[in-house]
N, C-alpha and C positions, 0 to 999 in steps of 0.2 A: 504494500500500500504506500501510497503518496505520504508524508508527515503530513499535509494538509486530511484528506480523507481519513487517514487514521485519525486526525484527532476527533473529524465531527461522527467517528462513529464511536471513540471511547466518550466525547457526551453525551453521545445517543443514550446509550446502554448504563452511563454513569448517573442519569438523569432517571432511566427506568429500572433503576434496581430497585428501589423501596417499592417498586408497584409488579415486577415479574410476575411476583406467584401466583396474581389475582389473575393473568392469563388462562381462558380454558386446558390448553393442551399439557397445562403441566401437573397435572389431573389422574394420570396415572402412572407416579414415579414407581412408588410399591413395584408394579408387574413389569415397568417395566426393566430393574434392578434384578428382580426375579429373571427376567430373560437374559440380560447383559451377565450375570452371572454363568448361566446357563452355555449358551453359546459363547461365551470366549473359555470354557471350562476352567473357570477361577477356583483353585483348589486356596483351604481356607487360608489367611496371611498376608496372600498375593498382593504383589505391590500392581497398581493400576493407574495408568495416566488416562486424565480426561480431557482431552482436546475441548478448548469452548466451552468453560463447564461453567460459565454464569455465575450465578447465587450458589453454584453448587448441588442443587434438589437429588442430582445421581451419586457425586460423589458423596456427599456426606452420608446419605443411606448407606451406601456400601463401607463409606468407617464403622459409622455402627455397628456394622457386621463382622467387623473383622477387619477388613482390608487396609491396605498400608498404600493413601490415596494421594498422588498429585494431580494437581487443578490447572489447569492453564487456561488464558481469559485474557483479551486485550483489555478489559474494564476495570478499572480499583476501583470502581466501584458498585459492580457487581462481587466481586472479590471479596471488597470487606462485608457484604448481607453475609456471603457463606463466613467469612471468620468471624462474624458473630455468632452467629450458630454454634462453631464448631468449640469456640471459646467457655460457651454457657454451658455446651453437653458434655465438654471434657474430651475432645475428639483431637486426635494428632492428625492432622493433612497438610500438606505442603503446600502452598499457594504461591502461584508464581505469576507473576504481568507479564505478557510476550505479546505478541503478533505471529498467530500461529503460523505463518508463512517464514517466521524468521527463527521461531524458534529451535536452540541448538540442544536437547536432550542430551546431560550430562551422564546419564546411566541408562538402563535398559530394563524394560516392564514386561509383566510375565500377562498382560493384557493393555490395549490400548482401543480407546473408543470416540468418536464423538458424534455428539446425538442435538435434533434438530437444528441443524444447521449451524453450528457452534464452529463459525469463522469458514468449515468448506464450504461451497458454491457464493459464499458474502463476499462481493467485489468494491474494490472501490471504481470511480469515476476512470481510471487508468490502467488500475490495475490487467494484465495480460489472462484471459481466461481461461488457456490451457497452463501456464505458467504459474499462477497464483495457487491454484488448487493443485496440480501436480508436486509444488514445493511444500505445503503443509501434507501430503501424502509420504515424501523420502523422508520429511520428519518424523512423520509416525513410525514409518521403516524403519528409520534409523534406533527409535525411541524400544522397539519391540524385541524381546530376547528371541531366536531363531525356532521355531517348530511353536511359535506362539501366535495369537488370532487376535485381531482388529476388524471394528464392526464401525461402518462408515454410514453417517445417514445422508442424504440430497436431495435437493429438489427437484420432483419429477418432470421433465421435460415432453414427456406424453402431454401431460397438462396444456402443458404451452403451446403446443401445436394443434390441438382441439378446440383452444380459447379463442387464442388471438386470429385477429383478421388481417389481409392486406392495408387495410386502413391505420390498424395500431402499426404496422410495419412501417407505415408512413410518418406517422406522426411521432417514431420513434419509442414506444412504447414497448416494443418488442423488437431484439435484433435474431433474426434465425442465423446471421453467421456466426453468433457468436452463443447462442440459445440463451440470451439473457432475457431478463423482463424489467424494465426502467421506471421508477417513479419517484414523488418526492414526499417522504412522508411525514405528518404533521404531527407534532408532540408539543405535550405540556410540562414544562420547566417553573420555579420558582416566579421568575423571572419577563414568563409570559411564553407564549409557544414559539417553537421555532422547526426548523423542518431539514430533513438529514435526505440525502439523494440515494435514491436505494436503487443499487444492482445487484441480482440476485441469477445466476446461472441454473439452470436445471440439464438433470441427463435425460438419457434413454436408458436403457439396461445395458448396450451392448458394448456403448462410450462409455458406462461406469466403469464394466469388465476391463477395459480395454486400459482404461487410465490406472486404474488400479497393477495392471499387470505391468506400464512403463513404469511403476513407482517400483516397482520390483514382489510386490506380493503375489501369489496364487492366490486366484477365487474360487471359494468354496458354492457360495450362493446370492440370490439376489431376490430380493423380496420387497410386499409393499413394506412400508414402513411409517405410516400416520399415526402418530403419538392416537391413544386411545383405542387402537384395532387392534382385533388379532394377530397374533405374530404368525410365523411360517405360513406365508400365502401370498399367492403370487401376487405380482401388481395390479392393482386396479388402473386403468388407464386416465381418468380425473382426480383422482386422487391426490395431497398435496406432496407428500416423499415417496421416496424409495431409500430403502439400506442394502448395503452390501456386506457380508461376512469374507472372509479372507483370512489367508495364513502368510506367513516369513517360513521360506522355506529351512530346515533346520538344518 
C-alpha cells in the first residue's frame, strides 16, 4: 500500500473498532473456531498466526482454548479492543501492527489463517492486484512450518460478474481486468463523517487455486465461505466469499 492509502485505511478500521462486533457476520465466531480448529488440524498448544485479525473475535477464542496466538492487523486500533480483552481475561497473544503485505514473520506456525477479508483481496487506490495479495500469501508461506495448512478466505468474484453491468464498467464501478469492485464508503468519526475509497478484488475458484499455488502452497480445497453458512460446500455462485484450504509442502 501507498503511506497515503494505508493511513486512510488504518483510520478507517481505527475509527471502527469500538463498533466491529455490532457487525452481523461476526455472529458466529464459536463454529467458526470450531472449524479453523478442525481443518488446519490444531493439535492442542499450537502456536497460530492470524492474518487480519481485527479486535481479535478468532484469535482470542482460540487463546482461550489453549492456543499460543499471534494477531497481525494494520489497525492499533482494532489491536488495542483485542488487548483489552485479552488483558481482562488473562490471555497471552502476541499482537503485532504490520501491513500484511509487508509483513516479515520472524518464526514459523504450526497453522496460519485469515478470515473475512482480513487485509487479502483489501487494495488500496495503487496498490498492484496480482502483486499485493500474492505478497501477503509468501508471507503466510513463509510464516507456516512445512507439512502444515492455511485456510485463506476472499471475495467471490462469481458475485461480480453476475452483479455488475456494462454501465458500472463504465462508470468505473467495476474493473473486470482487474476483478475489482470501487467505491467510496461513508463512516462516522468523533469528528463528523468522512469517507475511505474502497477497492476490494474478488476471485473465481480457479484464480484462487492458481494464486495460491504461485505463493508456493498445494491446494487441498475450495469452498463457499460466508461467515454464518455451513462449512464444507461448494460455492454458491452470489454468495459474498469463498475460502481456500491449503498445505506447505513438508
Amino acid at each position: 500500500m501507498t503511506t497515503n492509502s494505508t493511513h486512510q485505511w488504518q483510520q478507517f478500521f481505527d475509527h471502527h473498532a469500538a463498533v466491529y462486533l455490532q457487525n452481523g457476520f461476526t455472529n458466529n465466531t464459536l463454529a467458526e473456531v470450531d472449524f479453523l480448529i478442525e481443518v488446519l488440524q490444531l493439535a492442542p498448544g499450537s502456536a497460530v498466526l492470524d492474518i487480519g485479525c481485527g479486535v481479535g473475535r478468532h484469535t482470542l477464542e482460540l487463546a482461550r482454548r489453549g492456543y499460543r496466538m499471534t494477531g497481525v492487523d494494520i489497525s492499533n486500533g482494532m489491536l488495542a479492543e483485542g488487548q483489552k480483552v485479552a488483558q481482562a481475561e488473562g490471555l497471552a497473544v502476541e499482537w503485532i501492527q504490520a501491513d500484511a503485505s509487508r509483513f516479515t514473520p520472524e518464526r514459523q506456525f504450526d497453522g496460519v489463517y485469515t478470515m473475512c477479508e482480513g487485509a487479502f483481496s483489501l487494495l488500496s487506490s495503487t496498490d498492484d492486484p496480482i502483486d499485493h495479495d500474492l505478497a501477503i500469501l509468501r508471507n503466510m508461506h513463509a510464516a507456516l512450518k512445512p507439512g502444515r495448512r492455511v485456510l485463506v478466505c476472499c471475495l467471490n468474484g462469481m458475485r461480480y460478474l453476475r452483479h455488475y453491468t456494462p454501465q458500472d464498467v463504465a462508470s468505473g464501478k467495476f474493473d473486470p481486468l482487474t476483478m475489482a469492485e470501487c467505491y467510496d464508503m461513508e463512516y462516522d468519526t468523533p469528528g463528523g463523517k468522512r469517507s475511505v475509497p474502497v477497492r476490494e478484488r474478488g476471485y473465481v475458484p480457479t484464480e484462487l487455486r492458481l494464486t495460491l499455488r504461485v505463493a508456493g502452497f498445494e491446494v487441498d480445497s475450495v469452498w463457499g465461505g460466508t461467515a454464518g453458512m455451513p462449512f464444507y460446500r461448494s460455492p454458491e455462485m452470489d454468495e459474498i466469499e469463498l475460502m481456500a484450504l491449503a498445505h506447505k509442502a513438508a
